[in-house]
MDAnalysis code that builds the backbone (N, CA, C; Angstrom):
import MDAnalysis as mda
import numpy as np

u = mda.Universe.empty(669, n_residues=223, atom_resindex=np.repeat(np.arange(223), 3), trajectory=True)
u.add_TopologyAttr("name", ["N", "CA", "C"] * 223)
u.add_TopologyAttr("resid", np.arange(1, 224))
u.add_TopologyAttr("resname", ["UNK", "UNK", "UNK", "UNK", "UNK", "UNK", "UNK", "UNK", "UNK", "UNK", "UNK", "UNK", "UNK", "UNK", "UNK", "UNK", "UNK", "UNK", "UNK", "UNK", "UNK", "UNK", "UNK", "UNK", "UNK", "UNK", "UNK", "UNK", "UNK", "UNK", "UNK", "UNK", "UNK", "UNK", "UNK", "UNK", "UNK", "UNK", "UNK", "UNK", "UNK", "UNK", "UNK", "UNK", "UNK", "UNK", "UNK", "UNK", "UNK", "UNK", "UNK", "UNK", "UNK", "UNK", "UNK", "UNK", "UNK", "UNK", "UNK", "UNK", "UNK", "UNK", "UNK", "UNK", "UNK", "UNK", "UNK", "UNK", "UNK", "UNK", "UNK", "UNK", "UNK", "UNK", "UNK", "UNK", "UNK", "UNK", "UNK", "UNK", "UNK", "UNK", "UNK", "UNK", "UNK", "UNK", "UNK", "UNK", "UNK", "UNK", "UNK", "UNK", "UNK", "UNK", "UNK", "UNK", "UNK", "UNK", "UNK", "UNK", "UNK", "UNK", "UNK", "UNK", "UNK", "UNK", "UNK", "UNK", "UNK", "UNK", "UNK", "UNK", "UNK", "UNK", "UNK", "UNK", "UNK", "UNK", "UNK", "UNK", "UNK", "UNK", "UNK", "UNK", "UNK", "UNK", "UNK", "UNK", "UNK", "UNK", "UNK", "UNK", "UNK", "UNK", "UNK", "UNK", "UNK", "UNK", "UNK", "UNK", "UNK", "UNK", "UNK", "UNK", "UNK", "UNK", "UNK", "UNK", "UNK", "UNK", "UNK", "UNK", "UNK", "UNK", "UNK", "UNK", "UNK", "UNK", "UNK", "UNK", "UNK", "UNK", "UNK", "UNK", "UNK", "UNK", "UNK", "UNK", "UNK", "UNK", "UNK", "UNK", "UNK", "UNK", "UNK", "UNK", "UNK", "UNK", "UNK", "UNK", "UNK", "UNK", "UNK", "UNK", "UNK", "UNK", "UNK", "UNK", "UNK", "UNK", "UNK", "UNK", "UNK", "UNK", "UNK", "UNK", "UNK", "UNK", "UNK", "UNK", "UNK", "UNK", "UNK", "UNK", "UNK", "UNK", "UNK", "UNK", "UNK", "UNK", "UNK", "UNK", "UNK", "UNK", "UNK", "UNK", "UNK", "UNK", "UNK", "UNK", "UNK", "UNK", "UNK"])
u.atoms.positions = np.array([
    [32.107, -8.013, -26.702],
    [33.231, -7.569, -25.873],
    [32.802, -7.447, -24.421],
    [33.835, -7.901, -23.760],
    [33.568, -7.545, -22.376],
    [33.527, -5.780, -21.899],
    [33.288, -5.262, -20.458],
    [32.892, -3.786, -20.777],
    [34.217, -3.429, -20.468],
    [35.634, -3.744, -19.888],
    [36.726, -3.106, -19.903],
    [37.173, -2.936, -21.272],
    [36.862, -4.228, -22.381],
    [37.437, -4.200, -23.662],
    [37.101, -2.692, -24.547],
    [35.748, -2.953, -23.867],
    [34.704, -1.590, -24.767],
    [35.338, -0.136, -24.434],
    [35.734, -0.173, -23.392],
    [36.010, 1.296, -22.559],
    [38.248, 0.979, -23.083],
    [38.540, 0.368, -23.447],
    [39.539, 0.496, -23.261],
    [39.965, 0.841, -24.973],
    [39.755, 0.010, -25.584],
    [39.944, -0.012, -27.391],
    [38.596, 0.530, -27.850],
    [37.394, 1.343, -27.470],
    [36.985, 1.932, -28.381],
    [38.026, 3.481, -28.359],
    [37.718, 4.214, -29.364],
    [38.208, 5.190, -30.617],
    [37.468, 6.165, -31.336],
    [37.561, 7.362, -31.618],
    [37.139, 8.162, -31.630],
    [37.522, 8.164, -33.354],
    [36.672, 7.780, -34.292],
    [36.734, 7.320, -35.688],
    [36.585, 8.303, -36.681],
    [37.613, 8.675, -37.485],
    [36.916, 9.669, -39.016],
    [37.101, 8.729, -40.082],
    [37.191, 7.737, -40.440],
    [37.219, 6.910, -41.702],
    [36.694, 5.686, -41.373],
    [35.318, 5.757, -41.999],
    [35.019, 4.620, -42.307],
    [34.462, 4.153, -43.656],
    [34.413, 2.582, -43.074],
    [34.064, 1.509, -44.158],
    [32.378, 1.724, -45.272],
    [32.498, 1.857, -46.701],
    [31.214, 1.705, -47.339],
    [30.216, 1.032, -47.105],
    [30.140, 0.980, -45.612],
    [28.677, -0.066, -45.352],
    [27.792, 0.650, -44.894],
    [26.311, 0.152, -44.931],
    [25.778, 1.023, -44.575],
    [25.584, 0.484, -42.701],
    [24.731, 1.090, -42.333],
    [23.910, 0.576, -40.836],
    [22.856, 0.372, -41.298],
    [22.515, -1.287, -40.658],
    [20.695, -0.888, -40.402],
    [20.041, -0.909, -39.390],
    [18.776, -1.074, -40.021],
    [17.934, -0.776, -38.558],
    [17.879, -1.350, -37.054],
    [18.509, -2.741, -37.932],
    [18.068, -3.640, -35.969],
    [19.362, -3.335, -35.591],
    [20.721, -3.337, -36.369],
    [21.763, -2.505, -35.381],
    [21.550, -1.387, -34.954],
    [21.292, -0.517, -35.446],
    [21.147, 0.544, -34.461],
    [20.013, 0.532, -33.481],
    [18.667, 0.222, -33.963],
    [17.911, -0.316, -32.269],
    [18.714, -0.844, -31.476],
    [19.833, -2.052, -31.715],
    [20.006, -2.534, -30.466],
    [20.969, -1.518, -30.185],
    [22.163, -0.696, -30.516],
    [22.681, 0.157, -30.241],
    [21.973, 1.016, -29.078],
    [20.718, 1.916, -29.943],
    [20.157, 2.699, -29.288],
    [19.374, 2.152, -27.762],
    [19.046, 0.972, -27.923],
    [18.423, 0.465, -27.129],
    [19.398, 0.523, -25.413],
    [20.663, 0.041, -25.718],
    [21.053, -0.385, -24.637],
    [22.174, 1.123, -24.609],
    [22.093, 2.328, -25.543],
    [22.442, 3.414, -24.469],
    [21.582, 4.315, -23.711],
    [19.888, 3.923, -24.306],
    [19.456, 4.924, -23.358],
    [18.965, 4.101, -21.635],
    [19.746, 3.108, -21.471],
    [19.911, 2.543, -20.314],
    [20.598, 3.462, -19.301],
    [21.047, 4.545, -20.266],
    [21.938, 5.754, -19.279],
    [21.221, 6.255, -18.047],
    [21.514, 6.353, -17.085],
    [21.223, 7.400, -16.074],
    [20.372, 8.737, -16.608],
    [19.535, 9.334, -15.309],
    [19.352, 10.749, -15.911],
    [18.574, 11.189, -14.303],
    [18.874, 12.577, -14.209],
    [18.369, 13.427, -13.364],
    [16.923, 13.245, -13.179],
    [16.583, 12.669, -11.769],
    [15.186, 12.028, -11.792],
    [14.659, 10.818, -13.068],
    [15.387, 10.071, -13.509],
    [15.182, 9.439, -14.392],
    [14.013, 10.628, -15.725],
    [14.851, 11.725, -15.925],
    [13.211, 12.286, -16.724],
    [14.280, 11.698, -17.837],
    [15.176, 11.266, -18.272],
    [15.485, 10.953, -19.806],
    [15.397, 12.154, -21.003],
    [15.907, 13.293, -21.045],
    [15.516, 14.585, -21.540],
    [16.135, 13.901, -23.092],
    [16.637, 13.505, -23.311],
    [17.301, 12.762, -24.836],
    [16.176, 12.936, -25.806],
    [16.904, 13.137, -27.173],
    [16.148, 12.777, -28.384],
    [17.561, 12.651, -29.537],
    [17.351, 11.704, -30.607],
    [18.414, 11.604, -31.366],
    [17.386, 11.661, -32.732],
    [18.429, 12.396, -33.743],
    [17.935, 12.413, -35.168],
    [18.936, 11.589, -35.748],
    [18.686, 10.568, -36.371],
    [19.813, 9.617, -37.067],
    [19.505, 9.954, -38.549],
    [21.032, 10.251, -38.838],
    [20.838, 11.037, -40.578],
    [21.391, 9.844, -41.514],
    [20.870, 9.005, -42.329],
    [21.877, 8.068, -43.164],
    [21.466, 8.505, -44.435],
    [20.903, 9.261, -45.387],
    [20.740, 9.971, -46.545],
    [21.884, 11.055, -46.587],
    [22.226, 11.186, -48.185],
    [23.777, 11.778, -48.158],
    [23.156, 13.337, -48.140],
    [21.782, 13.548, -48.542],
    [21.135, 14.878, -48.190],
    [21.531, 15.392, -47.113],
    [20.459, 14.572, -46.263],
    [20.707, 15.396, -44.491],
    [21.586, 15.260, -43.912],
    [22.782, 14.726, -44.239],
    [24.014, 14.664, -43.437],
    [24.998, 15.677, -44.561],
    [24.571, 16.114, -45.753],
    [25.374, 17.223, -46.276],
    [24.749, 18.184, -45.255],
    [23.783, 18.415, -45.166],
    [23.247, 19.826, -44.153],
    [23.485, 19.756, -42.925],
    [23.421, 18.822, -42.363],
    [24.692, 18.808, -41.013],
    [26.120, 18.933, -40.963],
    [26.845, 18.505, -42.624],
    [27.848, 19.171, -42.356],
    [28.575, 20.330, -42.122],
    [26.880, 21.246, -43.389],
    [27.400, 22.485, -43.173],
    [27.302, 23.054, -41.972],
    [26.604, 22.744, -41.036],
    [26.511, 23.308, -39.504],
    [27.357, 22.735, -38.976],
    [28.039, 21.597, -39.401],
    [29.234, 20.864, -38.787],
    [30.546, 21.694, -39.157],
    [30.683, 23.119, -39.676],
    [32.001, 23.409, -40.020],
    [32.344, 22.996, -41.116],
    [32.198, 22.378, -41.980],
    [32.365, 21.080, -42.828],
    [33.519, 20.198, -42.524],
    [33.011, 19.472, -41.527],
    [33.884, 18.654, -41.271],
    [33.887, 16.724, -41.640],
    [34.358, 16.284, -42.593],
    [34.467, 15.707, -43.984],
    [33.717, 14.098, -43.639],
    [34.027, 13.802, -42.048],
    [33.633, 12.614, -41.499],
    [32.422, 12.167, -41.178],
    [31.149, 13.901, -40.918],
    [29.931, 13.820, -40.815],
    [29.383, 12.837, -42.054],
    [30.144, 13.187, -43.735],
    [29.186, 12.591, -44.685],
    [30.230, 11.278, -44.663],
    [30.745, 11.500, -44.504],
    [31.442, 9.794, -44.896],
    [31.094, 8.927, -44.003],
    [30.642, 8.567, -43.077],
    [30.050, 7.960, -42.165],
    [28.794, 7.240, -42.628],
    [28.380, 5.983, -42.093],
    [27.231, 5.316, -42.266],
    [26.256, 6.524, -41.238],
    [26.049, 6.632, -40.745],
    [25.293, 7.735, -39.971],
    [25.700, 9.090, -39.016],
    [24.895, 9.484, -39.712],
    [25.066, 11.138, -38.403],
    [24.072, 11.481, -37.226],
    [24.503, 11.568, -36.089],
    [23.101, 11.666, -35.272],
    [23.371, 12.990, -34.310],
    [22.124, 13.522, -34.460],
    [22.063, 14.957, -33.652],
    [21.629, 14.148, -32.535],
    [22.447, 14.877, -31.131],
    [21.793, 14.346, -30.021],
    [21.623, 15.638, -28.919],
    [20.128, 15.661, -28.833],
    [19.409, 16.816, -28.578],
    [19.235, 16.495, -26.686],
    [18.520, 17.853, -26.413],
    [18.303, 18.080, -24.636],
    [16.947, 18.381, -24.827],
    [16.189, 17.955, -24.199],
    [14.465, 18.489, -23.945],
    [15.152, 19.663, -22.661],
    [14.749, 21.123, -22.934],
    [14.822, 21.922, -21.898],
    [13.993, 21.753, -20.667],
    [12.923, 21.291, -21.444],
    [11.548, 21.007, -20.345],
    [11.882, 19.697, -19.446],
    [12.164, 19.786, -18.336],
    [11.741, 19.175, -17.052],
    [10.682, 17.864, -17.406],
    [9.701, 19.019, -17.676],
    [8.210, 18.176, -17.648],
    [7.667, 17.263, -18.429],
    [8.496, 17.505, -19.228],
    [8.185, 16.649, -21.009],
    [7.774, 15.078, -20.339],
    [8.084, 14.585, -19.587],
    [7.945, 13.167, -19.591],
    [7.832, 12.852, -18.136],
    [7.636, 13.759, -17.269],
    [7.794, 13.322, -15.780],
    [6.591, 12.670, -14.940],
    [5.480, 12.985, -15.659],
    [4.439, 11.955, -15.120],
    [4.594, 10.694, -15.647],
    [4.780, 10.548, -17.138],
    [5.197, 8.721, -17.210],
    [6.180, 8.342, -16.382],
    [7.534, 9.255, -15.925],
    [8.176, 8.312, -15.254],
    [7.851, 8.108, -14.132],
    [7.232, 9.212, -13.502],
    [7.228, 9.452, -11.768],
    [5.844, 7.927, -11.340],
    [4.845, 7.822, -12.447],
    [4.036, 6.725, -12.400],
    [4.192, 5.187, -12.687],
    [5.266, 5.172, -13.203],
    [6.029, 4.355, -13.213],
    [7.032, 3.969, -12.251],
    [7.517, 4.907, -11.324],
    [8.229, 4.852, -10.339],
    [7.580, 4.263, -9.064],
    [6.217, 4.701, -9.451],
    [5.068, 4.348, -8.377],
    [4.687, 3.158, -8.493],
    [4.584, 2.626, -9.488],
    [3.681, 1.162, -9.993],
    [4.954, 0.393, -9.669],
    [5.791, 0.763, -9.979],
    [6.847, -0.660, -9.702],
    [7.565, -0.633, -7.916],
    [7.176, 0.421, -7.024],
    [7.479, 0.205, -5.716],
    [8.711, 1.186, -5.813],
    [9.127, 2.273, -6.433],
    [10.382, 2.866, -6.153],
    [10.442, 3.757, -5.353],
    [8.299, 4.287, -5.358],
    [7.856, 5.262, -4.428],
    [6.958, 4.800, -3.405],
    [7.121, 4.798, -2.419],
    [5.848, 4.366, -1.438],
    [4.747, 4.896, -1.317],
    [4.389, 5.620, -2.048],
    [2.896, 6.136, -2.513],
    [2.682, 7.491, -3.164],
    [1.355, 8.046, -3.135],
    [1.177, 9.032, -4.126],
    [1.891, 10.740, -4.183],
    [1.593, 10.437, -2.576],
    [1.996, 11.960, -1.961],
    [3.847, 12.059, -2.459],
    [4.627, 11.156, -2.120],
    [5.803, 10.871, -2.894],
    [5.666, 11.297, -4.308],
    [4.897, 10.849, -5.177],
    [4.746, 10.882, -6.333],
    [4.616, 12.136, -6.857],
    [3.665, 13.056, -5.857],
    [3.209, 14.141, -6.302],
    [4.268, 15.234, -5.392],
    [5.226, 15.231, -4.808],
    [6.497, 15.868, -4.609],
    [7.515, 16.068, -5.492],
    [7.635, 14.458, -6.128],
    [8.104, 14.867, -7.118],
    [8.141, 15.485, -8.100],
    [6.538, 15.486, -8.660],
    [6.136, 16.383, -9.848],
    [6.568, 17.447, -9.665],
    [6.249, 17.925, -8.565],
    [6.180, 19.590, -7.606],
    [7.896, 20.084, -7.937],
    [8.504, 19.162, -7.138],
    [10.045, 19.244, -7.502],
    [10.552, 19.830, -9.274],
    [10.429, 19.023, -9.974],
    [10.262, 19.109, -11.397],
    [9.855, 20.305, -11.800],
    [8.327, 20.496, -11.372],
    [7.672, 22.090, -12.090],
    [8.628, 22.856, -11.567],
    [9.276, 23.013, -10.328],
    [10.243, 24.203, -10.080],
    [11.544, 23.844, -10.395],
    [11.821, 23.212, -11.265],
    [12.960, 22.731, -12.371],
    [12.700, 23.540, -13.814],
    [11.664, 23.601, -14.146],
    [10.924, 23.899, -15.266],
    [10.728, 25.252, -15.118],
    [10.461, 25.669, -13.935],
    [10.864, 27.145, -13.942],
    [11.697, 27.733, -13.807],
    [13.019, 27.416, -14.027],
    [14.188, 27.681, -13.352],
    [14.522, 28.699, -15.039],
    [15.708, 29.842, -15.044],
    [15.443, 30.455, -16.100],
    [16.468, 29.786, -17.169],
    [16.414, 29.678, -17.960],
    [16.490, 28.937, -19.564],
    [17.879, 28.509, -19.123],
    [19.327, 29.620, -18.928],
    [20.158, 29.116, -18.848],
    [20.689, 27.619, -18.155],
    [20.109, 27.672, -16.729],
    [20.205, 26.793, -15.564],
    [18.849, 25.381, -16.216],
    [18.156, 25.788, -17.039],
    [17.617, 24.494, -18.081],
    [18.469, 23.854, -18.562],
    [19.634, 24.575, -19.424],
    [20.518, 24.048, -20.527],
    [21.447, 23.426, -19.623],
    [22.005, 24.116, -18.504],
    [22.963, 23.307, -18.089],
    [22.354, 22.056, -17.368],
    [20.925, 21.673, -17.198],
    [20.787, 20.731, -16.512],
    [20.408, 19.304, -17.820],
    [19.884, 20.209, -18.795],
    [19.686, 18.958, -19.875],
    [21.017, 18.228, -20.127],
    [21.948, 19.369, -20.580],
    [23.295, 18.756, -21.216],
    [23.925, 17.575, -20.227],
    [23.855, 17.687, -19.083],
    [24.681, 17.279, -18.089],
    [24.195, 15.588, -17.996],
    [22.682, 15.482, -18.060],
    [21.289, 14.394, -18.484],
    [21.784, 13.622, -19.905],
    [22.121, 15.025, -20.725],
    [22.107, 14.110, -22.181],
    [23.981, 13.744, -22.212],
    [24.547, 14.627, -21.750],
    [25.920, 13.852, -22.145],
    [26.225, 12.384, -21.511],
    [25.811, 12.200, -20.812],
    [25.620, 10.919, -19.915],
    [25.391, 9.672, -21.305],
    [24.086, 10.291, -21.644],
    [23.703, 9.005, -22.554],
    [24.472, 9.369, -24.432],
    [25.194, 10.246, -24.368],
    [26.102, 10.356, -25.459],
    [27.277, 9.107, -25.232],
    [27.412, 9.324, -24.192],
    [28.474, 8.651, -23.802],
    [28.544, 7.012, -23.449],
    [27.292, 6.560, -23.162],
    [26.693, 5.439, -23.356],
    [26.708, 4.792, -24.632],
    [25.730, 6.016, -25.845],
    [25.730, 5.345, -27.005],
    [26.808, 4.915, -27.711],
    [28.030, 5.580, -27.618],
    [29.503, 5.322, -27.922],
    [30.217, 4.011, -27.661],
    [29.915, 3.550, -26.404],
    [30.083, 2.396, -25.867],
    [29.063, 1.115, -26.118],
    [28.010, 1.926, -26.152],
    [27.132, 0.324, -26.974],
    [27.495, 0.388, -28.214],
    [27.618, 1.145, -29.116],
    [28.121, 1.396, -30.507],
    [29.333, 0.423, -30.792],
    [30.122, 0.338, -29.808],
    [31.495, 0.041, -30.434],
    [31.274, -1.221, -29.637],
    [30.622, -1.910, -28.610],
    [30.104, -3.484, -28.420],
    [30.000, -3.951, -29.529],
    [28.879, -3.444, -30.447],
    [28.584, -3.909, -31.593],
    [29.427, -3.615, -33.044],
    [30.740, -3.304, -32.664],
    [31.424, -3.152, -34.027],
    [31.576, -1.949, -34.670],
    [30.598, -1.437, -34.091],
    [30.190, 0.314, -35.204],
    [30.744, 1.382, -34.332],
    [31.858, 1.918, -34.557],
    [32.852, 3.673, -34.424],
    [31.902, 4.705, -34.221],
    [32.524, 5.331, -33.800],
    [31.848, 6.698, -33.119],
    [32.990, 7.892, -33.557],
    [32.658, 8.806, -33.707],
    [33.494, 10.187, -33.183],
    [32.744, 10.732, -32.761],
    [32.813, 11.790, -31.407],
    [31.567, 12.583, -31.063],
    [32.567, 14.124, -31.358],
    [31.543, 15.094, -31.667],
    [31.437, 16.185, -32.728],
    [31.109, 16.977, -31.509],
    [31.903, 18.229, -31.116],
    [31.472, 19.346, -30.241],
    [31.745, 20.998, -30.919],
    [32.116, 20.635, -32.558],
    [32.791, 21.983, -33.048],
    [31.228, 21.854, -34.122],
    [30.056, 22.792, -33.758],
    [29.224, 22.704, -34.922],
    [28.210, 24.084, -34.329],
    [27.904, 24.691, -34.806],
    [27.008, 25.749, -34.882],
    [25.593, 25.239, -34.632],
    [25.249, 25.405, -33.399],
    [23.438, 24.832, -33.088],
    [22.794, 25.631, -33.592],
    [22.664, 26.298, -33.957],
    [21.539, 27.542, -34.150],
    [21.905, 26.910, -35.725],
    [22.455, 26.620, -36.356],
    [22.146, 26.173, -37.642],
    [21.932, 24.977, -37.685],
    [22.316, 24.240, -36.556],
    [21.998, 22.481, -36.800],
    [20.106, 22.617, -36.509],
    [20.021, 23.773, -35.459],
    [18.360, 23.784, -35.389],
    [17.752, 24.375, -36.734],
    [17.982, 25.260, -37.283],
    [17.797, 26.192, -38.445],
    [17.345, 24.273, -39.545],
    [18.649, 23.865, -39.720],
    [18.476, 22.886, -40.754],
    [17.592, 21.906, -41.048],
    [17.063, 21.822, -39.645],
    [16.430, 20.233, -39.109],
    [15.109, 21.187, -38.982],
    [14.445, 21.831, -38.518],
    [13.630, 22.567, -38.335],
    [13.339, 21.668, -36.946],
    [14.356, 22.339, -35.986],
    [14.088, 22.219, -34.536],
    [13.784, 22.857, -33.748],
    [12.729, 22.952, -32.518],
    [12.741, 24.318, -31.836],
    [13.399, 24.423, -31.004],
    [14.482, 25.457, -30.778],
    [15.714, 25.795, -30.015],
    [15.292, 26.195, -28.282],
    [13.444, 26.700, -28.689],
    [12.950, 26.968, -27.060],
    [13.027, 25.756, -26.229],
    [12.814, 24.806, -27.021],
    [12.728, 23.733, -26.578],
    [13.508, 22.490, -26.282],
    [15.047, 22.569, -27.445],
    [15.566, 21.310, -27.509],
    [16.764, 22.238, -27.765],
    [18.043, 21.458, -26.998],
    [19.366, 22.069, -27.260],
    [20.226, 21.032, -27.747],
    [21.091, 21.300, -29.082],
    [21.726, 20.451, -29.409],
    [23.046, 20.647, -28.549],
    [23.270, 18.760, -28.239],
    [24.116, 18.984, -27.613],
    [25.617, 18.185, -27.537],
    [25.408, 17.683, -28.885],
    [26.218, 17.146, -29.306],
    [26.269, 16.204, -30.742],
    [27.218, 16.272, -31.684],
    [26.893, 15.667, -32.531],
    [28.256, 14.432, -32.838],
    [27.467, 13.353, -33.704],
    [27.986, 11.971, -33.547],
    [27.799, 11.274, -35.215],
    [29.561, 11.273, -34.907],
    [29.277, 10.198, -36.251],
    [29.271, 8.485, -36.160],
    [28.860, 7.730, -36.906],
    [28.818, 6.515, -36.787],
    [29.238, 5.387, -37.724],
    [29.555, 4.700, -37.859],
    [29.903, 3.682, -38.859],
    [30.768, 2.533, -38.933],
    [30.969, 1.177, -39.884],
    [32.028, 0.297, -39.147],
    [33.411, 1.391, -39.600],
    [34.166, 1.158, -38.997],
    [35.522, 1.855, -39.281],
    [36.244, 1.409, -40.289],
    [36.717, 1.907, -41.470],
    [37.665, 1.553, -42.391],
    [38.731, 0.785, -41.849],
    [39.440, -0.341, -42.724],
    [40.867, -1.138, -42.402],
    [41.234, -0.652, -42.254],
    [41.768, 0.635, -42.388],
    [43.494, 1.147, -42.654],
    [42.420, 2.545, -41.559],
    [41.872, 2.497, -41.048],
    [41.541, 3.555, -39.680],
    [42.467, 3.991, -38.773],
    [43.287, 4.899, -39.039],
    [44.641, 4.628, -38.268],
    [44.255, 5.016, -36.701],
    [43.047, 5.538, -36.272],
    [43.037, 5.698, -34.771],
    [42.664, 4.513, -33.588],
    [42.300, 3.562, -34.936],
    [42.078, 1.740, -34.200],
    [43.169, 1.710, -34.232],
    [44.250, 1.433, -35.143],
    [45.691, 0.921, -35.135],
    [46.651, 1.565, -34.221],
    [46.380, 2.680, -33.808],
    [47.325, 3.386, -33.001],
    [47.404, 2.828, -31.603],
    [48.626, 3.254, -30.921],
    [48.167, 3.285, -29.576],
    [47.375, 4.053, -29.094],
    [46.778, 3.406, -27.996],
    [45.672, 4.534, -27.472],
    [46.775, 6.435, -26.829],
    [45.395, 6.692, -26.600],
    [46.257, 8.250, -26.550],
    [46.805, 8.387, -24.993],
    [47.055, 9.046, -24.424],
    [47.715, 9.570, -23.239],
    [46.586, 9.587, -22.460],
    [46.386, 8.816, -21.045],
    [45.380, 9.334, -19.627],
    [46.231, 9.778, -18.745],
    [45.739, 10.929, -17.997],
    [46.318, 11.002, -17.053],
    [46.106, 10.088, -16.113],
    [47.015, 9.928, -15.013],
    [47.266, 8.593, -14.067],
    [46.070, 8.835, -12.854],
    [45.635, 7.891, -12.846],
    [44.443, 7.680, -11.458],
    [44.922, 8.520, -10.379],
    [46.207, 8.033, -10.013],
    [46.673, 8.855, -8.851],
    [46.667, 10.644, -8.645],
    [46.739, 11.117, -10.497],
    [46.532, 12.169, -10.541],
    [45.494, 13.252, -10.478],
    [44.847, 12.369, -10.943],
    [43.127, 12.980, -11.475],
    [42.116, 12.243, -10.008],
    [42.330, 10.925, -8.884],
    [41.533, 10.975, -8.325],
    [41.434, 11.901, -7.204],
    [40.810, 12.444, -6.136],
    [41.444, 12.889, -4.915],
    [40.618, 12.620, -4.152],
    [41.295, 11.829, -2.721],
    [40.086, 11.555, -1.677],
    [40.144, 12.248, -0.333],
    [38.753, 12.442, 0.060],
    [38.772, 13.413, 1.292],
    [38.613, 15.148, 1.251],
    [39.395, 15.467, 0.162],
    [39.672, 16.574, -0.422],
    [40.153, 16.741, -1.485],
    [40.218, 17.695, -2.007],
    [40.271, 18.315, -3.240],
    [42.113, 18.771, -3.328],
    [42.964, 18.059, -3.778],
    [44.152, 18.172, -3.785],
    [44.752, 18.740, -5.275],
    [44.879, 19.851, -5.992],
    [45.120, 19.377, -7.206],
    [47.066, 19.435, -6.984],
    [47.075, 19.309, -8.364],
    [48.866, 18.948, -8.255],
    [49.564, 19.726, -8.736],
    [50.512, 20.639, -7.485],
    [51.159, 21.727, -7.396],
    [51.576, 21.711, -8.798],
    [52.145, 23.438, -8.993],
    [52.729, 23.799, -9.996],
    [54.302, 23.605, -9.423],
    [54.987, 23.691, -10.287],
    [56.407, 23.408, -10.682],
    [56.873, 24.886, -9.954],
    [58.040, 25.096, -9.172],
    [57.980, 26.060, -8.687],
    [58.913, 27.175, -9.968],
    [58.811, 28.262, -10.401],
    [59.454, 28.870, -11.040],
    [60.663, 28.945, -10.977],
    [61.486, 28.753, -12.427],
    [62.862, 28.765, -12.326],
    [63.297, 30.050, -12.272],
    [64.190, 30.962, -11.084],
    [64.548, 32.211, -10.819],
    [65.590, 33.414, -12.109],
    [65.060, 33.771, -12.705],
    [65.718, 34.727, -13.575],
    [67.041, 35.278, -13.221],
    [68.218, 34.817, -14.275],
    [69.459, 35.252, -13.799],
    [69.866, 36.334, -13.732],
    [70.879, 36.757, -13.261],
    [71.105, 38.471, -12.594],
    [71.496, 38.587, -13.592],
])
């Protein structure tokens, strides 16, 4: 598909087809969403892909039980590294070797930058992972459905039990969203539908300033 096709007819899927996924689809899946953007390129992402009807029963139960986690060819936890640091010398040296930085002292600002990212207190962590990882949630959805395979992404689930289940450490990794996957059943009625309601460009863009769009003025209560 071309990328308007992808962004326009993918669908947010609870029924799918008895197939399974395999591996080189989802590499290439995975491959071309963590092409996503990220804050200093640190890439804070990690995904657990569940296709055993075990570990995706135990995500459902942290899922609310919500019926589409197990019926799905896969379930994937998609996690936040809190830590800054987890990976910032491979990238920042890499940034260097390929010319993105003009030398070391650059290089080593950045680190500097980062460690006082890393110290920042837990909350102002979480909001900076999520913001990193929803990016590439939102990617994988769209390479997903290039290749044929549905998505629903999952925001109603209890983390502290999706960490509890998986034996994740919560100091460390915030779930931050969860995703089902699979080809979509024929009779999928959210492919067949029309797509849902956007609001209009004109409404939602604003340039120069921040315009939002008046309220309706109140109709006056009769005497």
């Amino acid at each position: 598909m071309d990328f308007t096709e992808v962004v326009t007819s993918r669908r947010s899927v609870h029924e799918y087809a008895d197939e399974p996924l395999d591996d080189e689809t989802l590499e290439t899946i995975f491959e071309n969403a963590i092409q996503a953007p990220s804050s200093y390129n640190l890439q804070p992402w990690e995904f657990v892909v569940l296709r055993e009807d075990e570990t995706k029963e135990a995500l459902r139960e942290a899922a609310y039980d919500q019926e589409h986690v197990t019926g799905a060819a896969a379930s994937v936890i998609v996690l936040g590294n809190k830590d800054p640091e987890a990976h910032a010398e491979t990238v920042a040296d890499d940034m260097l070797e390929k010319g993105y930085l003009p030398n070391e002292e650059v290089r080593d600002s950045i680190l500097e930058n980062v460690a006082g990212m890393a110290d920042l207190p837990e909350q102002e962590r979480r909001v900076w992972t999520v913001r990193s990882t929803s990016l590439v949630a939102m990617a994988l959805m769209h390479a997903a459905w290039d290749e044929g395979v549905a998505t629903c992404p999952i925001g109603g689930f209890d983390p502290d039990a999706v960490l509890d289940a998986f034996d994740i450490d919560g100091e460390q990794y915030e779930p931050v969203m969860l995703m089902t996957m699979g080809i979509p059943a024929e009779d999928a009625g959210e492919l067949q539908a029309e797509a849902k309601y956007r609001r209009p460009v004109d409404e939602v863009v604003h340039y120069e300033e921040f315009a939002p769009e008046r309220e309706a003025p109140a109709v006056p209560a009769d005497d």
